[in-house]
Steps between C-alpha positions, in 0.01 A plus 500: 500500500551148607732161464414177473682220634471091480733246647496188349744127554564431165576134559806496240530808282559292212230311529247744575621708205473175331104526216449141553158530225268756347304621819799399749725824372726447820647838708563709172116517468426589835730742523482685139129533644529634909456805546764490806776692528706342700508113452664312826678133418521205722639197394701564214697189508734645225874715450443907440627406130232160476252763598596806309508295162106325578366826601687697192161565319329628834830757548436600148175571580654733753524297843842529670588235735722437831565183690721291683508159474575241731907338488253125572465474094182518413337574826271798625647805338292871535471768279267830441384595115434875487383721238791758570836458622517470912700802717687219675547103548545353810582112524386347834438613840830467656563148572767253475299180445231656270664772291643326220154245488304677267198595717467841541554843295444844553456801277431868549239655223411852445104448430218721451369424843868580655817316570465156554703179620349162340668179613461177351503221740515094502501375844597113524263276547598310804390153614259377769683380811563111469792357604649452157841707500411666189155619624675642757755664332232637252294670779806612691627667202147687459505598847828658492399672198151621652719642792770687320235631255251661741814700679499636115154573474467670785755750392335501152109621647657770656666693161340808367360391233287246323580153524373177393698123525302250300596173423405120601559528884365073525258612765150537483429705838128435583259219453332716222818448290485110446178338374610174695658680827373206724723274290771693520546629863859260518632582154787792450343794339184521794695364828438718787810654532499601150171679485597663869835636318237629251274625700842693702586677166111653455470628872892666427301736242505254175143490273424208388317685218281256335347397821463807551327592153315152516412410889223293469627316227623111517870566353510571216697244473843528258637147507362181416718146515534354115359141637147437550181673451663823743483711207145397365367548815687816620641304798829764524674671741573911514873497540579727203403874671626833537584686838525886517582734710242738643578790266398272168276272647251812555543583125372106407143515316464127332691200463457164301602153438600470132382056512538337165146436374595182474748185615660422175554918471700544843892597474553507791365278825491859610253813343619840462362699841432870398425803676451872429628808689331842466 
């Protein structure tokens, strides 16, 4: 009796579906192989119909998906993959400015472990604080996000039953999550506040379960930039994670990075971040 669940930023659905040579088989490989159950989306950068007709041999295969996308064509857009059909959909968390963005979804599942709420999420990425107008509209627009998002989540910790929001949340909470935190203390994605709002959600009864699984462990990292040698020399950041409430996060027993063996096989500047619930 268990389910297994991975959250992953896709970086372009199309593209990531996309078998670019022999040994790079794209998406479709990866996920005609997982063993997870429930598959959570970031980054789909397509329209529900753009991503129903790539993904048509993975539905045939018997995946069923949901999503919203965002009404910025071609921007963020979330979605879940399941093996079954959900109970219910639920588009956003109730606000104005963020609802209609394409960064967060919820479904209810009837599982073998019990009912459970999965949420995929893509938090923006902000900006550092300069005085260029659209850094600062950037990083306003993530803190206003950030704000109206944990008055969500703390409702969300509290329901009886399991729940889990993965997704790419852009920040990596502790030192252990970056290989080059000292480089990065002024960057968006490990400024103070950000890690503190973080760090807010995990003392209001949110399990940051990998950690958890893995404490002693440096990441493991699930994003690498495409420039450079960041990839080659695992120089990434652990953005890409899931948080769960306490009634799931007790049922966690092992977790793992899916990285591309190699540079030239990556789909994503992202890797698939899976864990299993017992």
């Amino acid at each position: 009796m268990s389910i297994t669940i991975s959250t992953v930023n896709v970086n372009g659905i199309r593209a990531a579906m996309k078998q670019r040579s022999e040994a790079n088989r794209g998406l479709s490989a990866w996920l005609a192989e997982t063993e997870s159950d429930v598959v959570l989306l970031q980054e789909i950068r397509a329209s529900e119909d753009q991503a129903l007709d790539v993904l048509a041999p993975m539905l045939e295969q018997g995946w069923q998906l949901v999503m919203t996308e965002s009404v910025v064509k071609g921007h963020a857009g979330v979605g879940v993959l399941t093996r079954g059909a959900p109970a219910a959909v639920r588009v956003g968390f109730g606000s104005d400015e963020f609802d209609a963005t394409g960064r967060y979804l919820e479904v209810d599942l009837d599982t073998p472990i019990g009912p459970l709420t999965a949420a995929s999420l893509y938090l923006p990425k902000g900006a550092a604080l300069t005085s260029d107008p659209k850094d600062i509209a950037k990083h306003d627009e993530k803190v206003r996000f950030m704000t109206d998002f944990a008055d969500h989540l703390g409702r969300l910790v509290r329901r009886r039953r399991h729940v889990v929001v993965g997704g790419d949340w852009n920040i990596a909470h502790a030192e252990a999550d970056i290989k080059n935190w000292k480089g990065n203390l002024k960057n968006p994605g490990f400024l103070p506040h950000e890690r503190e709002w973080v760090g807010n959600l995990l003392a209001a009864g949110w399990h940051d379960v990998m950690r958890e699984l893995y404490p002693d462990d440096a990441g493991p990292y699930s994003w690498w930039s495409w420039r450079g040698k960041a990839f080659d020399n695992d120089s990434g950041w652990r953005i890409d994670y899931p948080l769960a409430n306490k009634s799931l996060a007790s049922r966690a027993v092992k977790g793992a990075v899916d990285r591309a063996a190699a540079y030239d096989l990556r789909w994503s500047d992202h890797a698939p971040v899976t864990v299993k619930f017992e």
